[in-house]
C-alpha positions in Angstrom: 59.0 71.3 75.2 55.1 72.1 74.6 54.6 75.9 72.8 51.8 78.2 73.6 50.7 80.6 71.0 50.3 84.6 71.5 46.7 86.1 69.6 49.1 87.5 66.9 49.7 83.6 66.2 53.4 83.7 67.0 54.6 80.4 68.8 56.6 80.8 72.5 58.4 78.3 73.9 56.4 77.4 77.2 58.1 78.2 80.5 58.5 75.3 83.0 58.0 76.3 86.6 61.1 76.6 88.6 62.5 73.6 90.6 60.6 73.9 94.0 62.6 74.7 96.8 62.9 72.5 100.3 60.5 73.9 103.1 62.9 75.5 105.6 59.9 74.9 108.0 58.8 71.4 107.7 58.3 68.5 110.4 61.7 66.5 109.0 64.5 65.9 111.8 67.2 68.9 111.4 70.3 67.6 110.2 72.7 66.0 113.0 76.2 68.3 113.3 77.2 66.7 116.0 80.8 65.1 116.6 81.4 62.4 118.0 84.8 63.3 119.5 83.3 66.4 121.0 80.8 64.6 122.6 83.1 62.0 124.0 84.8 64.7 125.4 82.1 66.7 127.0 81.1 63.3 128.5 84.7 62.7 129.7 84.5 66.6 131.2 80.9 66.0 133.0 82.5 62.8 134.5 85.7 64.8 135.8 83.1 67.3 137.2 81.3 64.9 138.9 84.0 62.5 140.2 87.4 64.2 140.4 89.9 63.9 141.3 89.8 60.4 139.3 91.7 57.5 138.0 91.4 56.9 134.6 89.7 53.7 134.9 86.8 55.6 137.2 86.8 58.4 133.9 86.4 56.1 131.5 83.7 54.2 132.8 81.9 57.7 133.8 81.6 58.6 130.4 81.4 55.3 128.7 84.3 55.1 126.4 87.6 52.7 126.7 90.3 54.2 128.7 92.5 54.5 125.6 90.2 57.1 124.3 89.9 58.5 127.9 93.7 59.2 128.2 94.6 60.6 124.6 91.6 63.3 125.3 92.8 63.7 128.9 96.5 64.1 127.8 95.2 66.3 125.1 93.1 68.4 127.7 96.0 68.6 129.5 98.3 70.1 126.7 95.9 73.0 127.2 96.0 73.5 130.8 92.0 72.0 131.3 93.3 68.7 133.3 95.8 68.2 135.5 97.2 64.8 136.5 98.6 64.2 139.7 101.7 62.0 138.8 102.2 60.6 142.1 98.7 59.0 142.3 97.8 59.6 138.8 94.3 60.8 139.8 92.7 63.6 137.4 91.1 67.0 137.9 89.9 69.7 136.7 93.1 72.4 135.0 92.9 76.2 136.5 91.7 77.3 132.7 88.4 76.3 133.6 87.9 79.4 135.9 88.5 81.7 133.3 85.7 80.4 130.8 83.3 80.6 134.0 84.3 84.3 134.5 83.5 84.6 130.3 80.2 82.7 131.1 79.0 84.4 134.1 79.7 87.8 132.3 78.1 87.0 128.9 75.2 86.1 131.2 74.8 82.5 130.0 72.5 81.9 132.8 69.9 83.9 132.4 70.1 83.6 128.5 69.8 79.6 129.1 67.2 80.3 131.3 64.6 82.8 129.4 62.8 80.0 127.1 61.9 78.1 130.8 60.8 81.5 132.5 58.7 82.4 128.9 57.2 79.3 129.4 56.1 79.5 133.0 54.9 82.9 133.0 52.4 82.0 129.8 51.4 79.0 131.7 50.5 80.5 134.9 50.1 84.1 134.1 52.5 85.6 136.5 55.9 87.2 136.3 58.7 84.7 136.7 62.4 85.5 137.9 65.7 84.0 138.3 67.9 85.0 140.8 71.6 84.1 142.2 73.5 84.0 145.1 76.4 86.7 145.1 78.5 86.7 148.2 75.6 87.6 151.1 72.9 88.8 149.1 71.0 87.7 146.4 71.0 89.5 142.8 68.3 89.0 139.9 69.5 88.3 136.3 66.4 87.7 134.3 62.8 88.2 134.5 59.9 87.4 132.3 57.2 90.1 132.5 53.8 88.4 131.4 51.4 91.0 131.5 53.0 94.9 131.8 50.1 95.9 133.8 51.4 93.3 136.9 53.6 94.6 139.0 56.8 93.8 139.2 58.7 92.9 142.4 62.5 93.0 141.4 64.3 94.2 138.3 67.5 92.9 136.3 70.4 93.7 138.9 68.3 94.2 141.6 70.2 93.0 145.4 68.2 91.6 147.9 68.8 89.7 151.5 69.2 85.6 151.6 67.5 85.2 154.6 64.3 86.4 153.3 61.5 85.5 151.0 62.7 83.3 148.1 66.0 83.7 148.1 66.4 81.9 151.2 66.9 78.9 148.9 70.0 80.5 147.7 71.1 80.5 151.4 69.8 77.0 152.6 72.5 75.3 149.6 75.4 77.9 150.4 78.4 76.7 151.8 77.8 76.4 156.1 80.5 79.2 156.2 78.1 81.5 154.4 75.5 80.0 156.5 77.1 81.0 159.7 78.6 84.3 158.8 74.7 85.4 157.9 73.2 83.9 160.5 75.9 85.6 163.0 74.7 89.2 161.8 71.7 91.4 162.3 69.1 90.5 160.2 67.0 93.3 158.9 63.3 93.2 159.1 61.4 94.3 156.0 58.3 93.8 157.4 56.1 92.3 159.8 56.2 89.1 158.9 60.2 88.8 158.0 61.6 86.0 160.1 65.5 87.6 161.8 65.5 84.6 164.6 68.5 83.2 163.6 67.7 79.8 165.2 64.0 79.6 163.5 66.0 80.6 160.1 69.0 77.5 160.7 66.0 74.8 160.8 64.5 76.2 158.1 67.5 75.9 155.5 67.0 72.2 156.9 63.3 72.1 156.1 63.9 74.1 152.6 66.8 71.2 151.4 64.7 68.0 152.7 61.8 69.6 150.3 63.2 70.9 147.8 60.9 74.3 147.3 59.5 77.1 149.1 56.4 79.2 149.2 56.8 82.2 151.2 54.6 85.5 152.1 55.0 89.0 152.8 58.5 88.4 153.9 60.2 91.1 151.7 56.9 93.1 150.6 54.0 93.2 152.4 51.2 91.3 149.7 53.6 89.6 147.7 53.8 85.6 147.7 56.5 83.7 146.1 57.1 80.2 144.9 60.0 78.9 144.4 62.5 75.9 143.7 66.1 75.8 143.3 68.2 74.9 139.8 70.8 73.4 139.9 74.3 72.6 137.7 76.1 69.7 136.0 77.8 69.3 139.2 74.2 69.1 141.0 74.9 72.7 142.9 72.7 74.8 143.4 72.7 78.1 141.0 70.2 79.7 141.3 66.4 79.9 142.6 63.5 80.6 140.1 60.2 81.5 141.5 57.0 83.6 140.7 56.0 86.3 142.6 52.3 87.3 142.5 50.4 89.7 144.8 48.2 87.6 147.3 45.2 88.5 146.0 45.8 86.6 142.7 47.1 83.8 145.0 44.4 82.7 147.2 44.3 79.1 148.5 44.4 76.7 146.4 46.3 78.4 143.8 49.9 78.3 144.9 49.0 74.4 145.6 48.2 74.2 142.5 51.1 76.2 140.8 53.9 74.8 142.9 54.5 71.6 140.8 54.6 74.0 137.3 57.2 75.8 139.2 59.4 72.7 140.3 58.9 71.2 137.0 60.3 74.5 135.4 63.2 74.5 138.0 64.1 70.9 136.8 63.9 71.3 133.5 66.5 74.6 133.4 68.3 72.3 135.5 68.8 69.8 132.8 69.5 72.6 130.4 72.1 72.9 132.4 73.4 69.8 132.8 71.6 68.1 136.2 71.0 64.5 135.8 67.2 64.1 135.9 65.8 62.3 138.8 62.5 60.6 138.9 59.4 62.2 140.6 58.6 61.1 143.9 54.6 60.2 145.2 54.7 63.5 146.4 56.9 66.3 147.9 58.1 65.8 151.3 55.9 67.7 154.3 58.6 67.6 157.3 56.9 71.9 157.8 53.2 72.6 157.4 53.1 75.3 154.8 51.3 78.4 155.4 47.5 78.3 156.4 45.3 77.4 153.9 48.0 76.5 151.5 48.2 72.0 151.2 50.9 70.4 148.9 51.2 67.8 147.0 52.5 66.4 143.7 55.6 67.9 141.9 59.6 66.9 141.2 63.0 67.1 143.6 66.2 66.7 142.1 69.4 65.7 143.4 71.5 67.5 145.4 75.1 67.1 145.4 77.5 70.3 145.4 80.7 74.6 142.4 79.8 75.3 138.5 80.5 78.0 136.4 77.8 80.2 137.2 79.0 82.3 140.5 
């Protein structure tokens, strides 16, 4: 060890620099925790979801492992009331415990927590307020927003109800079950303003029109100079959950702007949806025009997922 000498001539040993520490923050790969029994069983879960009830064969080949592997985690599953088999056909489902970790879910509000980094990241991009709502019996409710500027206004708030038949949330409505559908449909629709559509006939075709799209721009229906855009998000299961759409006042969303913004919009609606488990699907030429959209407002480009249909999320 080297010495360094004080003016009085005294010799000190010299210190050596501590051992440098790892950068917490640095490009490397994070460390892997994952398990691969865990995994294998969320796989084996997502195929019940999908396919139940199942054989075992039909698992095992959904989530890619042998069916010895399938059955001990099924059995196992099963010991905990989260699969049942039927013994007479020996077809899997889902166990009734599931329904009480959807209840948990839905009142933690993992939805809206899941779905915060995707509205942060569409409000920065476009630089308009972003929301999320769901469907909850024959309204609509929203569960999160993402305010981009404070000075814009702000067309709903967390817990807010609002109709299904109108503005964005007719989404919600279009993938509800037909009973919902008719039971709506078969009451009196209230008129928010003048341009709210309450012909129950012109609404039915519509929900037709919204599901062979996939999206939906919409203005004025619930407040007079507001326009929305919206696409739906969907589940593991492919249903859908929820809609997530800006809102803007028209005059920040003159022709060709909500052309333009749809696609960031879809793509945001996707990408929750594989957050939350959707299989991604492949972007079409461009999105389907079975309805002209609203003067002056041409689309194009842009993603659909698939549809299929209940998840955990109300």
């Amino acid at each position: 060890m080297g010495t360094a000498k004080r003016s009085n001539g005294i010799s000190n040993p010299k210190l050596k620099a501590p051992p440098s520490l790892p950068d917490r923050f640095s490009d490397a790969a994070p460390p892997d925790y994952s398990i691969a029994a865990v995994d294998r069983t969320i796989d084996l879960l997502e195929a019940l979801s999908r396919l139940g009830p199942a054989s075992l064969a039909a698992l095992a080949e959904g989530a890619g492992c042998t069916r010895t592997a399938a059955f001990r985690l099924l059995r196992t599953l099963q010991s905990r009331g989260f699969t049942i088999q039927d013994e007479a056909r020996g077809l899997w489902r889902l166990g009734a415990r599931w329904s009480a970790l959807g209840r948990a879910a839905s009142e933690q509000g993992a939805l809206a927590a899941t779905a915060m980094p995707f509205l942060a990241a569409l409000g920065k991009a476009t630089g308009e307020n972003v929301y999320l709502r769901v469907r909850d019996g024959m309204e609509s409710e929203t569960v999160a927003i993402y305010q981009t500027d404070p000075t814009l206004r702000m067309y709903s708030e967390v817990g807010k109800r609002g109709p299904l038949h109108a503005g964005s949330s007719r989404i919600l409505l279009a993938f509800a079950p037909e009973s919902v559908q008719t039971q709506l449909l078969a009451q009196r629709l209230n008129r928010y303003t003048p341009a709210t559509r309450i012909d129950a006939t012109w609404i039915a075709a519509d929900l037709q029109r919204i599901r062979s799209r996939g999206y939906l721009i919409t203005s004025d229906e619930v407040v007079a100079g507001a326009v929305g855009i919206a696409a739906p998000v969907r589940d593991a299961a492919a249903s859908v959950v929820a809609v997530l759409y800006i809102s803007s006042p028209s005059m920040r969303m003159r022709p060709p702007r909500p052309r333009n913004l749809l696609p960031q919009v879809i793509d945001a609606a996707a990408r929750l949806s594989q957050a939350l488990g959707a299989a991604a699907k492949p972007a079409p030429s461009g999105l389907l025009r079975d309805e002209p959209a609203p003067a002056g407002w041409p689309l194009n480009g842009g993603m659909l997922t698939s549809s299929r249909p209940h998840t955990i999320f109300r």
